[in-house]
Backbone as CSV, one residue per row, in Angstrom:
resi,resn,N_x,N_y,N_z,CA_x,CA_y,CA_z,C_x,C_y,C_z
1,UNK,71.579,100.820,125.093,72.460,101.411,124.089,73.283,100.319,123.422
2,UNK,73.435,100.266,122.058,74.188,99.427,121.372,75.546,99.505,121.291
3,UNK,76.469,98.330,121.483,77.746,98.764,120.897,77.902,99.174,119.967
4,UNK,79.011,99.650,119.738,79.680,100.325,118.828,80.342,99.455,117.481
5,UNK,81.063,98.143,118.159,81.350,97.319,117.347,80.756,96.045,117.439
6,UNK,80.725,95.046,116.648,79.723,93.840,115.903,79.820,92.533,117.022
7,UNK,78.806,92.180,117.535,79.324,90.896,117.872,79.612,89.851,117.371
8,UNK,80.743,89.006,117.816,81.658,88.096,116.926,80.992,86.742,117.727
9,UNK,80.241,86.191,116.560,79.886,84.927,116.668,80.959,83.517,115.893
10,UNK,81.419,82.137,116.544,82.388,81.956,116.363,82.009,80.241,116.786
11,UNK,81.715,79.670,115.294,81.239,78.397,115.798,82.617,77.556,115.008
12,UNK,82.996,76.560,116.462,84.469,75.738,115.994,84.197,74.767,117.255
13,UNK,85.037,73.729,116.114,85.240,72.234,117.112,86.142,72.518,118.538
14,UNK,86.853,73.831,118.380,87.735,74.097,119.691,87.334,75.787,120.178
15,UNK,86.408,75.860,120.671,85.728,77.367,121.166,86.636,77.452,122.156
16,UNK,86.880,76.932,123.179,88.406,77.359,123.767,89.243,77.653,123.626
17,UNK,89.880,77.720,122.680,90.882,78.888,121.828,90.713,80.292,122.250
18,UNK,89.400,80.627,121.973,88.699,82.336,121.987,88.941,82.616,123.256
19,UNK,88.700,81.759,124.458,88.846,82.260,125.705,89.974,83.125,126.101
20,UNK,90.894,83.242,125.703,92.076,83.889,125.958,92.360,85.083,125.060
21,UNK,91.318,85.393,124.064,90.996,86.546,123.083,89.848,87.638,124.008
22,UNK,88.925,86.656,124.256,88.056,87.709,124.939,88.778,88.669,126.178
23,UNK,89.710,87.777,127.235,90.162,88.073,128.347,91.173,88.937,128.562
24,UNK,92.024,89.196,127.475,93.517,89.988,127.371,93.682,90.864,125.846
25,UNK,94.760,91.413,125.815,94.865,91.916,124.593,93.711,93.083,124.495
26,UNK,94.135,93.922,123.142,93.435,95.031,122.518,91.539,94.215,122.450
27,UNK,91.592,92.605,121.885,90.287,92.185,122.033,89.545,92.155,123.701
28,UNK,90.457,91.237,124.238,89.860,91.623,125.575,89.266,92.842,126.726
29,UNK,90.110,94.004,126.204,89.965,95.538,126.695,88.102,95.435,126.072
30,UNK,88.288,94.900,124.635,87.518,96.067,124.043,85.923,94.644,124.428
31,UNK,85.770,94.061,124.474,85.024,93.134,125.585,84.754,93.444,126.970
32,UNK,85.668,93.616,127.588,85.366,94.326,128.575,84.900,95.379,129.101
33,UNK,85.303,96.246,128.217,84.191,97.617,127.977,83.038,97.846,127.145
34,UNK,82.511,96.763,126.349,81.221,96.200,126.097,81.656,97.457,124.623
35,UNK,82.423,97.156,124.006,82.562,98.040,122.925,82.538,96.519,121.258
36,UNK,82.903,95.509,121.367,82.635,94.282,120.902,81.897,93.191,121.544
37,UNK,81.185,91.586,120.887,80.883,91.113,121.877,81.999,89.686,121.187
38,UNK,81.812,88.469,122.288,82.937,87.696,121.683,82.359,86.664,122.126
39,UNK,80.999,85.592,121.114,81.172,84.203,121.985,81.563,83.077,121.159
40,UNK,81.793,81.821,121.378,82.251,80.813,120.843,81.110,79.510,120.956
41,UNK,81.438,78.819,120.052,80.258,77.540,120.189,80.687,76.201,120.117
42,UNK,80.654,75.210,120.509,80.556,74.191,120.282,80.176,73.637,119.027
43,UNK,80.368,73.175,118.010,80.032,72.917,116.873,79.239,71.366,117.350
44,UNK,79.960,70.645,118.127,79.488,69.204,118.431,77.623,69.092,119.388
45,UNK,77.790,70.441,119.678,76.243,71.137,120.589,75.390,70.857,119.653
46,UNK,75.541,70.856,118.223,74.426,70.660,116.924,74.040,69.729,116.582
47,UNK,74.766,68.026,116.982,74.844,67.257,116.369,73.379,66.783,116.481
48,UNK,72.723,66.956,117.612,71.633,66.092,117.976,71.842,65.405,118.824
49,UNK,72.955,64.965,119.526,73.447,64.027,120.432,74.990,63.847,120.014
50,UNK,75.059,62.893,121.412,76.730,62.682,121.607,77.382,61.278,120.625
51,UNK,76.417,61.002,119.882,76.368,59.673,119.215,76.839,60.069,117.336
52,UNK,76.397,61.469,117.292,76.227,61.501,116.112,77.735,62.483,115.557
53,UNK,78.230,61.953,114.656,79.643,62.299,113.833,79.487,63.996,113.736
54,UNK,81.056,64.752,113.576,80.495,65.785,112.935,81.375,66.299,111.811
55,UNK,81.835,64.772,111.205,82.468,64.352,109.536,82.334,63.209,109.526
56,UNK,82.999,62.699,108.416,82.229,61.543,107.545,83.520,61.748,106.514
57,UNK,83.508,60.006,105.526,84.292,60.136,104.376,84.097,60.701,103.157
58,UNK,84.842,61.498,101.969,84.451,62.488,101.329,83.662,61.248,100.329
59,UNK,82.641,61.272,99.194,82.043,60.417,98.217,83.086,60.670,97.370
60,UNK,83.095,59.495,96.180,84.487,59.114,95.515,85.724,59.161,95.491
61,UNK,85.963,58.528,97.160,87.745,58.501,97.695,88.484,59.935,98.087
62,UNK,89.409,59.577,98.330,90.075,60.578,98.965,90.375,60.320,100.189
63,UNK,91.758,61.435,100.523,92.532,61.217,102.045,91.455,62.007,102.934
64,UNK,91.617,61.909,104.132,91.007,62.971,105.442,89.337,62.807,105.346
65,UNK,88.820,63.260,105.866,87.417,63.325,106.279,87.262,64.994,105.504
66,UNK,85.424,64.871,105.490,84.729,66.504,105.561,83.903,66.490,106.579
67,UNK,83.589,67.661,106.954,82.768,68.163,107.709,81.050,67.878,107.555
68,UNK,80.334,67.394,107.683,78.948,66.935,107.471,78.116,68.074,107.652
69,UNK,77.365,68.504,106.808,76.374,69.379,106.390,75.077,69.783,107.851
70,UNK,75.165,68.429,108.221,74.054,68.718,109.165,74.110,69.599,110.170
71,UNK,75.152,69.271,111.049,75.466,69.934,112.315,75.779,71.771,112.438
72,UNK,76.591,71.665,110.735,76.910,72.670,110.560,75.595,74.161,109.772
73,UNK,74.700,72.800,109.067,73.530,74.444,109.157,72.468,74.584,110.609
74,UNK,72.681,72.919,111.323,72.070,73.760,112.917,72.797,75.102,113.187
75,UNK,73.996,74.794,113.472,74.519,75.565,114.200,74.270,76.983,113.376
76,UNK,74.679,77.319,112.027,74.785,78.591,111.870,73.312,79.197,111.949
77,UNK,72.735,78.173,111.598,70.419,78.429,111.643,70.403,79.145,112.759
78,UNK,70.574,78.472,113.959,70.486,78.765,115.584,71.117,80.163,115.501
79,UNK,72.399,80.130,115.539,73.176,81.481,116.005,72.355,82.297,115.425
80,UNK,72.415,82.444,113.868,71.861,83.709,113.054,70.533,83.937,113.644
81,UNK,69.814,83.530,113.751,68.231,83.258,114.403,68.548,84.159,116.297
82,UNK,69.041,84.164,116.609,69.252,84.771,118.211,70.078,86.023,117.534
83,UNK,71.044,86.404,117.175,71.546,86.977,117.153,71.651,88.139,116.539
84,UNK,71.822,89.778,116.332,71.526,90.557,115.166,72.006,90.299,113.902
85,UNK,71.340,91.120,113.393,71.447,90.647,111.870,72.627,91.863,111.528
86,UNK,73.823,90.436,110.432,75.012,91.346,110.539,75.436,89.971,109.246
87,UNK,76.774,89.695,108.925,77.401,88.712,107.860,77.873,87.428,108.424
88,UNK,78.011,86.356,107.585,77.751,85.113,108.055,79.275,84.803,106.727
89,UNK,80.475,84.464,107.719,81.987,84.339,106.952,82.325,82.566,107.148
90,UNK,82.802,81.859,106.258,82.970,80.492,105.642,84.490,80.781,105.389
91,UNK,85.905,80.369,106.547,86.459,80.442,106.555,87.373,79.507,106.043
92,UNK,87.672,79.316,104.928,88.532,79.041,103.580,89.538,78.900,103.137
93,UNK,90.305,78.288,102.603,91.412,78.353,101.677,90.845,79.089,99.852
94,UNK,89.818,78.576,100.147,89.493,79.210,98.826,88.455,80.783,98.787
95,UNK,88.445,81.232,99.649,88.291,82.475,99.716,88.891,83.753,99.138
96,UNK,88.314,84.644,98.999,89.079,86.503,98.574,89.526,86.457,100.093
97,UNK,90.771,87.052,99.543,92.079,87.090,100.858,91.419,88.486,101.574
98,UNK,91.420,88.523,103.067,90.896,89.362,104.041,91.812,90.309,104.208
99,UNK,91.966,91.714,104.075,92.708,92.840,104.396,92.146,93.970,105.068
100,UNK,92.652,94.996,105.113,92.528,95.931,105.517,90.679,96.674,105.607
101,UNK,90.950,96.675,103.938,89.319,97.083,103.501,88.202,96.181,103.908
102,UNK,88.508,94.755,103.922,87.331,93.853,104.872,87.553,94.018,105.842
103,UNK,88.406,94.867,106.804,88.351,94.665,108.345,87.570,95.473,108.594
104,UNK,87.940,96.770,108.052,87.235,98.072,107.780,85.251,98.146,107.766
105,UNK,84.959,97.047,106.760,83.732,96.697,106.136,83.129,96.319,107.482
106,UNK,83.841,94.834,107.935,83.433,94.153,109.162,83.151,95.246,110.480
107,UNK,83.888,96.110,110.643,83.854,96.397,111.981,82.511,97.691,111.613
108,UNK,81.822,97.793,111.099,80.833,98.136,110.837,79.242,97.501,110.848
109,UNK,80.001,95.885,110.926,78.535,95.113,111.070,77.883,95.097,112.510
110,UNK,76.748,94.868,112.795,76.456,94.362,113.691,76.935,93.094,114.623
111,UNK,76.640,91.788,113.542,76.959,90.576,113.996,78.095,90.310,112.792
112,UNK,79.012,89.467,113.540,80.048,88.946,112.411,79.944,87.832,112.776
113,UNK,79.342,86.581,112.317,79.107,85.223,112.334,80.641,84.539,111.738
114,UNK,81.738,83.607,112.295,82.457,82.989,111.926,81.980,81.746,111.380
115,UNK,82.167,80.979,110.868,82.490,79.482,110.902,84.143,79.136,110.813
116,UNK,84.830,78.215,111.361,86.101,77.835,111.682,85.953,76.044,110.902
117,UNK,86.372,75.852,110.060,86.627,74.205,109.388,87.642,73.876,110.023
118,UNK,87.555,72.282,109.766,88.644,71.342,110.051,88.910,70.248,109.655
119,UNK,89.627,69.840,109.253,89.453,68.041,108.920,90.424,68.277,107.354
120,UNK,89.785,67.780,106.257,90.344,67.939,104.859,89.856,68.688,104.468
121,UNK,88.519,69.622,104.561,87.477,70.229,103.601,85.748,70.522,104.634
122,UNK,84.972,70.981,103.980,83.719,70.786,104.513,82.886,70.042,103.233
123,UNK,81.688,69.714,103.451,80.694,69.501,102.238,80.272,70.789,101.445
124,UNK,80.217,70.562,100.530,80.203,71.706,99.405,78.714,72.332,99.261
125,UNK,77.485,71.488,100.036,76.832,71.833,100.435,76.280,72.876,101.609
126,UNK,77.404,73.749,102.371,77.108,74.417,103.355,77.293,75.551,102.882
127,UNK,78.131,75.704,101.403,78.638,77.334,101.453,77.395,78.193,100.583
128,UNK,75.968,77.794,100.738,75.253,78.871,100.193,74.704,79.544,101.518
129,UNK,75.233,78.848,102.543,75.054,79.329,104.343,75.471,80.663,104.546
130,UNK,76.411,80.894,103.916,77.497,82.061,104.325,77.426,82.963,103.168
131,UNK,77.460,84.346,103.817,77.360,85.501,102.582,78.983,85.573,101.821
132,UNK,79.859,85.279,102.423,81.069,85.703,101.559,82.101,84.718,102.391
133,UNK,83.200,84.565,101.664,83.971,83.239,101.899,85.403,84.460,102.175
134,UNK,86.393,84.228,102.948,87.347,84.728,103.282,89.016,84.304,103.702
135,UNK,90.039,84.370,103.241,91.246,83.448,103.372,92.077,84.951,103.747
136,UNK,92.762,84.270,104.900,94.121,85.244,105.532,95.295,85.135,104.369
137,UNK,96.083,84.298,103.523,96.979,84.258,103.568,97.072,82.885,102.316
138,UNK,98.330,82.746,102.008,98.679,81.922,101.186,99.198,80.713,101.512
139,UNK,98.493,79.625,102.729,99.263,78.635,103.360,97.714,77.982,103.874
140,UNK,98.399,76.895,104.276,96.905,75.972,105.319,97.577,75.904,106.430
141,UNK,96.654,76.177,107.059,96.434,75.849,109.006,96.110,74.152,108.881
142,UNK,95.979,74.009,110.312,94.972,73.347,110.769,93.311,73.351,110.605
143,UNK,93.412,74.890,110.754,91.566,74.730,111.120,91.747,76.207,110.799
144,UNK,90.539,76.957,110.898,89.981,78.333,111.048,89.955,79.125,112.386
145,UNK,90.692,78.000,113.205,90.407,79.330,114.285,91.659,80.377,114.692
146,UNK,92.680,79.858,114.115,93.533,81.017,113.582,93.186,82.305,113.056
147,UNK,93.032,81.828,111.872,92.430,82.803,110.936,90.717,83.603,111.982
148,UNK,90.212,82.977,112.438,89.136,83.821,112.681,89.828,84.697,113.993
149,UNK,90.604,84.715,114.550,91.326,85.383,115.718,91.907,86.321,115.093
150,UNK,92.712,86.440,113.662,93.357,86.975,112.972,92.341,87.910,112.628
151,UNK,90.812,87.798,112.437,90.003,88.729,111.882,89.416,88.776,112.966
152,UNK,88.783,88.494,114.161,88.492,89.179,115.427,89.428,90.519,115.627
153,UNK,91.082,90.519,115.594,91.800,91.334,115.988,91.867,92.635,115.073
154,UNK,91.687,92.028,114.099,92.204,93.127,112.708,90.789,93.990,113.000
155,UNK,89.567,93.884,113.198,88.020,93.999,112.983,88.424,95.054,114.385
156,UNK,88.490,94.326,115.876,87.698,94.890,116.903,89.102,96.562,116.707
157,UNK,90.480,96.089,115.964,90.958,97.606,116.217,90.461,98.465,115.887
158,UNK,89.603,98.552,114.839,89.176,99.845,114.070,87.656,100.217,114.418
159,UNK,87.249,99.634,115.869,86.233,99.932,116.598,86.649,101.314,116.994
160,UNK,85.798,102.578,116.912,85.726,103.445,117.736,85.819,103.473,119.073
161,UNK,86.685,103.966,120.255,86.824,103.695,121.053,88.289,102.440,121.722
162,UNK,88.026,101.892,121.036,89.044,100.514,121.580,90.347,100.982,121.883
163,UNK,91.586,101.440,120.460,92.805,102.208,120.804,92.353,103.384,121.391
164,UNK,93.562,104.171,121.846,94.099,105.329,122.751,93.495,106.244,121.799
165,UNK,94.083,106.077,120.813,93.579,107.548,119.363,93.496,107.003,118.288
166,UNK,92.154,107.262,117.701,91.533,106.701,116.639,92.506,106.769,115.207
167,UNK,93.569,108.291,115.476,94.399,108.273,114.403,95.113,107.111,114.513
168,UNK,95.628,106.220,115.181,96.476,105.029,114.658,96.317,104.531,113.860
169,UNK,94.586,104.125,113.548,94.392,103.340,112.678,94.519,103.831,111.173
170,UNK,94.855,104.968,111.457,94.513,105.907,109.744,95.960,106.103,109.700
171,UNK,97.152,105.881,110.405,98.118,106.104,109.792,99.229,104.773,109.892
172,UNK,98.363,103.899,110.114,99.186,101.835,110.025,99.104,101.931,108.643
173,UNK,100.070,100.820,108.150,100.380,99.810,107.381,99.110,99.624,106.245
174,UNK,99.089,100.122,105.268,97.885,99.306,104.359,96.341,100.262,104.698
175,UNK,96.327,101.082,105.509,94.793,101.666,105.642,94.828,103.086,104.479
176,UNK,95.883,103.430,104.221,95.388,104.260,102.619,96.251,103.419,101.931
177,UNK,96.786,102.195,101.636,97.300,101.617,100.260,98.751,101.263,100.360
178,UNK,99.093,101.718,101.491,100.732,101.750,101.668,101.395,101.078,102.879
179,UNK,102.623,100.995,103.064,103.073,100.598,103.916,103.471,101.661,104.634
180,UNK,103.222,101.882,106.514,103.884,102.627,107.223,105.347,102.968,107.293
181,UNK,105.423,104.094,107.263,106.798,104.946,107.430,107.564,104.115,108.787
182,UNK,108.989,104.653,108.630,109.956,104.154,109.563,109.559,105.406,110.612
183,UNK,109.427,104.510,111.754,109.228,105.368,113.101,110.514,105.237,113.937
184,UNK,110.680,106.063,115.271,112.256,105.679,115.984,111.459,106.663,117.406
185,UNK,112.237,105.854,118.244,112.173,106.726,119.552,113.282,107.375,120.352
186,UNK,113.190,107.781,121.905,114.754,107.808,122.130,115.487,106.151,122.308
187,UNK,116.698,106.723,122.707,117.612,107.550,122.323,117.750,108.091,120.941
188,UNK,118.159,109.498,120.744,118.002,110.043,119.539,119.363,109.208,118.371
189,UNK,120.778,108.848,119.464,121.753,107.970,118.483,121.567,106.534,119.352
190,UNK,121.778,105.315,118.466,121.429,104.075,119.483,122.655,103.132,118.590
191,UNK,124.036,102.613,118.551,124.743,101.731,118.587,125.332,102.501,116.932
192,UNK,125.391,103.798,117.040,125.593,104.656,116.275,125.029,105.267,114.980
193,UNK,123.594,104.631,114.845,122.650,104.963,113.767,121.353,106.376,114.924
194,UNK,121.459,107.008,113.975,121.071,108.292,114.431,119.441,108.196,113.981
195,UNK,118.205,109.296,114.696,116.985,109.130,113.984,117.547,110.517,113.031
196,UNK,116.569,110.329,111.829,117.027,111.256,111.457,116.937,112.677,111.859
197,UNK,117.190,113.621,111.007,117.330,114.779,111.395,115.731,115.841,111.666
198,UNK,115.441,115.123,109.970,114.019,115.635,110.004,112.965,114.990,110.946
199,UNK,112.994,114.253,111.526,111.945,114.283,112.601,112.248,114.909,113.845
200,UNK,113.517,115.317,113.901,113.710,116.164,115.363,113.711,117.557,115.199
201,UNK,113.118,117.852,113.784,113.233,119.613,113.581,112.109,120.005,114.037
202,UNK,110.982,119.707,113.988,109.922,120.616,114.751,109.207,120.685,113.386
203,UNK,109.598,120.805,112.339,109.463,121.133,111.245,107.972,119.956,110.584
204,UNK,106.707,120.299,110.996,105.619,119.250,110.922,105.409,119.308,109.423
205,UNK,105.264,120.385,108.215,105.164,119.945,107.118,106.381,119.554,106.315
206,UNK,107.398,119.447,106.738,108.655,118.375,106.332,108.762,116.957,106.498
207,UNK,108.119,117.037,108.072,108.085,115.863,108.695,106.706,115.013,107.653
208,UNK,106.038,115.679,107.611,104.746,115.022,106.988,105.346,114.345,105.586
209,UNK,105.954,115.166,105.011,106.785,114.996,103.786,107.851,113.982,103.720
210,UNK,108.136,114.188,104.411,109.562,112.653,104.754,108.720,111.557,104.800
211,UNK,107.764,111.492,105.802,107.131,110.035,105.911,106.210,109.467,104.929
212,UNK,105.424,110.815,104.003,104.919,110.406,103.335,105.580,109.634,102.072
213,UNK,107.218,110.490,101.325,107.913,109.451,101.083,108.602,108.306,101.395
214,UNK,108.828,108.051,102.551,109.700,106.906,103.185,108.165,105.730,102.928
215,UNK,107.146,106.231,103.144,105.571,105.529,103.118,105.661,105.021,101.575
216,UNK,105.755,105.483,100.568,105.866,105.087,99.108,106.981,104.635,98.971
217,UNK,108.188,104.950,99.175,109.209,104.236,98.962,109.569,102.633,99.680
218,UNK,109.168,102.734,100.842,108.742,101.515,101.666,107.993,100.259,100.764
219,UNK,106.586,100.544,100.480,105.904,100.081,99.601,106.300,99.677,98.401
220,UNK,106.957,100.539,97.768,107.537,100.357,96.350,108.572,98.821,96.367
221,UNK,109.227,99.093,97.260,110.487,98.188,97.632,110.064,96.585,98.392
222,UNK,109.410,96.936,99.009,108.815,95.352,99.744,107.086,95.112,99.252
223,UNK,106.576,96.249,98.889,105.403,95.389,98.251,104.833,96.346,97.193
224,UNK,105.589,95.727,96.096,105.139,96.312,94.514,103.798,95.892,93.837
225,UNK,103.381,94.905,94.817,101.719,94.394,94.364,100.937,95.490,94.674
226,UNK,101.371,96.487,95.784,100.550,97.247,96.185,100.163,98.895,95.490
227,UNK,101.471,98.848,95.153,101.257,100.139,93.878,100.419,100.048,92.750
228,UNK,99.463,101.514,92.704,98.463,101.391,91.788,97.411,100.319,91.933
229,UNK,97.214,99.875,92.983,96.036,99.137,93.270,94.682,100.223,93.063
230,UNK,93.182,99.450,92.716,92.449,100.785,92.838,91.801,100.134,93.984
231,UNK,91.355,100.658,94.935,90.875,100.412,96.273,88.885,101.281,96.374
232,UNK,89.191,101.770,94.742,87.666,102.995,95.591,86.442,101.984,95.175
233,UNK,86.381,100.760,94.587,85.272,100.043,95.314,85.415,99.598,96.860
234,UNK,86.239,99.722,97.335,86.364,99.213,98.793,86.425,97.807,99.191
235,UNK,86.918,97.096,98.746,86.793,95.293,98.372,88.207,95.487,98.819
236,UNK,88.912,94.069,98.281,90.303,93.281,98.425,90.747,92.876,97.273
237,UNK,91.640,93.381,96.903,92.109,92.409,95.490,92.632,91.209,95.811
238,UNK,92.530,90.126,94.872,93.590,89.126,94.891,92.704,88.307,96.140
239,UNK,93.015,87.063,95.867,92.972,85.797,97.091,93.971,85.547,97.562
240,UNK,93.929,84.399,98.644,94.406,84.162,99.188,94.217,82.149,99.785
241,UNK,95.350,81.332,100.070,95.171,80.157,100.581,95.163,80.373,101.744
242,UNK,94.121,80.167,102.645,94.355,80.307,104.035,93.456,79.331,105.077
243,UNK,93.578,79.638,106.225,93.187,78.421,107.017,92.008,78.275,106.791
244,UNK,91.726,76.997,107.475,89.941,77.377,107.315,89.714,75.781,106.808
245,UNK,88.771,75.250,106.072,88.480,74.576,105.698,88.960,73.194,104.642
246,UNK,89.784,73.605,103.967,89.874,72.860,102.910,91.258,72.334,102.932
């Protein structure tokens, strides 16, 4: 019987990172119950030997090193070749920024092939390797294996099975367009701010009503990019600078 969610293939100069993703956390549960799979690679395993680089200086000057072409289509050749057939991600600064709707997309694949960069850049020669290029965020890392942990996590939640109740995921932050409502627990008064009234009435189509405005008004106020977005191709608007490669 097949899982449910994609196995996460995850080739980086530091695959030890992942070890502590597979083992703990919402990823680790969901590994452990064979509901995702999670392995990591050696990128330096490709080189051909222990002799051979796996960067080089960029052609016509420049600071930092790139990543060398070779090692890097062994490696993704090999993986894709063993592994089911699923998307192959080139983790970027110059990528369409990864949200909600690509986590969504992803946790539907079979295989989710990473690549993780490092150095200044890769060769500009590797990215017809990869079906789609992807950036977390508006900043540089170090490397991609941030960012690919960042999309391991976002991906394995919206696996069937993994959370307690599948509704969580349909009523977070950004999964219809908006930002989540203000939630509160007990104590009902806490350093003299009270929850409000309407969530302690019993009153479920009020309650629905409150949050659904506090949900737009939320949004409106801290993220006005997000109003009137159209979402029904199912994509990501907008990019993003994020870790990864460059």
């Amino acid at each position: 019987m097949s899982r449910p969610g994609p196995e996460f293939h995850v080739i980086s100069l530091f695959p030890e990172m992942f070890s502590p993703a597979s083992l703990c956390g919402v990823t680790g549960k969901a590994v452990e119950q064979g509901l995702v799979g999670l392995t990591a690679y050696q990128l330096r395993d490709f080189t051909g030997g222990s002799i051979h680089p796996v960067d080089d200086s960029p052609y016509g000057g420049g600071p930092g090193m790139l990543m060398k072409p070779e090692p890097v289509f062994a490696a993704v050749e090999q993986v894709s070749s063993t592994a089911p057939p699923g998307v192959s991600v080139l983790l970027t600064p110059q990528g369409r920024r990864f949200g909600q709707e690509a986590a969504a997309r992803l946790a539907d694949e079979k295989r989710v092939l990473l690549f993780c960069g490092r150095y200044e850049g890769v060769d500009e020669r590797i990215r017809p390797l990869f079906d789609e290029e992807l950036s977390i965020g508006d900043y540089v890392l170090s490397g991609g294996e941030l960012a690919a942990l960042v999309i391991i996590d976002a991906v394995t939640r919206l696996v069937p099975g993994v959370l307690g109740s599948d509704e969580s995921t349909r009523q977070e932050s950004f999964s219809d367009g908006r930002l989540e409502y203000p939630q509160y627990t007990r104590p009902a008064v806490f350093r003299g701010e009270a929850v409000p009234d309407v969530l302690r009435s019993g009153n479920h189509a009020e309650i629905e009503r409150w949050r659904r405005e506090q949900s737009e008004r939320r949004t409106r106020a801290r993220r006005p990019d997000l109003v009137g977005v159209d979402r029904s191709a199912g994509g990501d608007r907008g990019r993003g600078e994020e870790p990864g490669d460059d």
